[in-house]
C-alpha positions in Angstrom: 117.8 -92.5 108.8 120.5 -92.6 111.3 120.0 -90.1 114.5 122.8 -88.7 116.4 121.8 -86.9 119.8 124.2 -84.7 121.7 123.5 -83.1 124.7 124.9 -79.6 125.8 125.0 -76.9 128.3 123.3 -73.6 127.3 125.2 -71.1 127.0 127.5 -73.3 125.3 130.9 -74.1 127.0 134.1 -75.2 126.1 133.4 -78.7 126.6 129.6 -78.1 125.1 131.4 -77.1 121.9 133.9 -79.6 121.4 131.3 -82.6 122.0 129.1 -80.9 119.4 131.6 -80.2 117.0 132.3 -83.8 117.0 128.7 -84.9 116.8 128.3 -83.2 114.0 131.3 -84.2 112.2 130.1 -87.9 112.8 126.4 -86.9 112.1 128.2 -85.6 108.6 130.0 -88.9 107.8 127.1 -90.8 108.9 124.4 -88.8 107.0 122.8 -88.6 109.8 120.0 -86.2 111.5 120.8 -84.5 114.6 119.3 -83.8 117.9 120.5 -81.0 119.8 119.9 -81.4 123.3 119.7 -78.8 126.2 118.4 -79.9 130.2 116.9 -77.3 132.1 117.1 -78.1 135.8 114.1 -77.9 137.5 116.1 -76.3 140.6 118.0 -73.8 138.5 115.0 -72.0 137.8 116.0 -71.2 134.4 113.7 -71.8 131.2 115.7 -71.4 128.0 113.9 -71.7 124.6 114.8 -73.6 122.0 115.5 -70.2 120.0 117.9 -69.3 122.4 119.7 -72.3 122.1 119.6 -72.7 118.2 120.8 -69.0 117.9 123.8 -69.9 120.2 124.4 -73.2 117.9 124.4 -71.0 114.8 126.8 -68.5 116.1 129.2 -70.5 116.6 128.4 -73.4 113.5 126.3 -71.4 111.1 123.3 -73.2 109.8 122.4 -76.3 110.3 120.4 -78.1 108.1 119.4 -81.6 109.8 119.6 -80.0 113.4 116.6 -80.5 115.8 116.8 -78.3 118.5 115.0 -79.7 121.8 114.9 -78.0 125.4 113.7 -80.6 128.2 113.2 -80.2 131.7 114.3 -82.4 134.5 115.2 -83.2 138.5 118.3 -84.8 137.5 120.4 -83.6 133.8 121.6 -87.8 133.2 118.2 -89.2 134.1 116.4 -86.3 131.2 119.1 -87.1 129.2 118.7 -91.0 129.2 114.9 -90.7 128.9 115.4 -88.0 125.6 117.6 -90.6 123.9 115.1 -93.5 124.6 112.6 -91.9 123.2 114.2 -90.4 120.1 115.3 -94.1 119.4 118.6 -92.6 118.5 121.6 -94.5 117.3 123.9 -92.6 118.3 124.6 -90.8 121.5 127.8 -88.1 121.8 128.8 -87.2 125.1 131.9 -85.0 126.8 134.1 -86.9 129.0 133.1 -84.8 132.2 129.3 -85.8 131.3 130.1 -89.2 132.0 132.6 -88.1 135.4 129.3 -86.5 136.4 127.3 -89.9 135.8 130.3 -91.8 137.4 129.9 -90.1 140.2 126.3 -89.6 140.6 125.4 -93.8 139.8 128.4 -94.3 142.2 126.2 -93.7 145.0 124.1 -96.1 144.1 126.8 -98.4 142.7 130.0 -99.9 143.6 132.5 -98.2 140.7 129.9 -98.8 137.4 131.6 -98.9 134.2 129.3 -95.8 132.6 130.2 -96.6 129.4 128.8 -100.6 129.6 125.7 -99.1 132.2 124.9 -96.7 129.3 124.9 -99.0 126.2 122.8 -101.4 128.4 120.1 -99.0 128.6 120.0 -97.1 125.5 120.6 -99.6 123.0 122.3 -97.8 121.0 126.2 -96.2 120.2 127.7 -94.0 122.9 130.8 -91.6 121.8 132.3 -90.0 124.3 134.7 -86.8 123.1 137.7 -85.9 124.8 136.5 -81.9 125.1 139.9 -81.1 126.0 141.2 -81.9 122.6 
């Protein structure tokens, strides 16, 4: 079966619910299961569960039925991410346009003006979608 992941900020923000409301509308036309994806900084000090953030998905989208809920900790929110979709082997990756400004501008101190979208299809493998959250 096809897997969509979507990462999002917890408590969900504007942007966090326009990227999600996309990935599941293409996790819907695609059949597809769905991983829900939160990154807890290390430095934030913050732990939230993955109740908290499944009860703040369902308030806003109801029940989902194919939705896997994870919480993962990391130094660095595109690093966790890139590591979360590796290992899910997902096919799909949905992602906010200022997610990928804050990956422009963090792999453009280490690179002269990447192209995030080819960087990130190079090392996941797999379909990125990036959603316009100001739609």
């Amino acid at each position: 079966m096809t897997l969509v992941v979507v990462p999002v900020r917890y408590p969900l923000s504007r942007h966090s619910r326009a990227t999600l409301a996309e990935a599941l509308r293409i996790a819907e036309d695609r059949d597809a299961d769905l991983t829900i994806l939160h990154v807890d900084l290390y430095q934030e000090g913050r732990e939230v569960t993955r109740t908290e953030l499944k009860q703040a998905v369902e308030h806003e989208f109801g029940a989902l039925a194919c939705a896997r809920y994870v919480v993962r900790r990391g130094f660095l929110v595109e690093e966790t991410i890139l590591d979360e979709v590796a290992a899910e082997d997902a096919d799909v990756v949905v992602i906010g346009s200022k997610q990928v400004s804050r990956w422009r501008r963090t792999f453009s101190r280490l690179l002269d003006d990447p192209d995030i979208d080819r960087f990130l299809r190079q090392k996941l493998d797999c379909e990125v979608i990036t959603v316009d959250a100001g739609r």
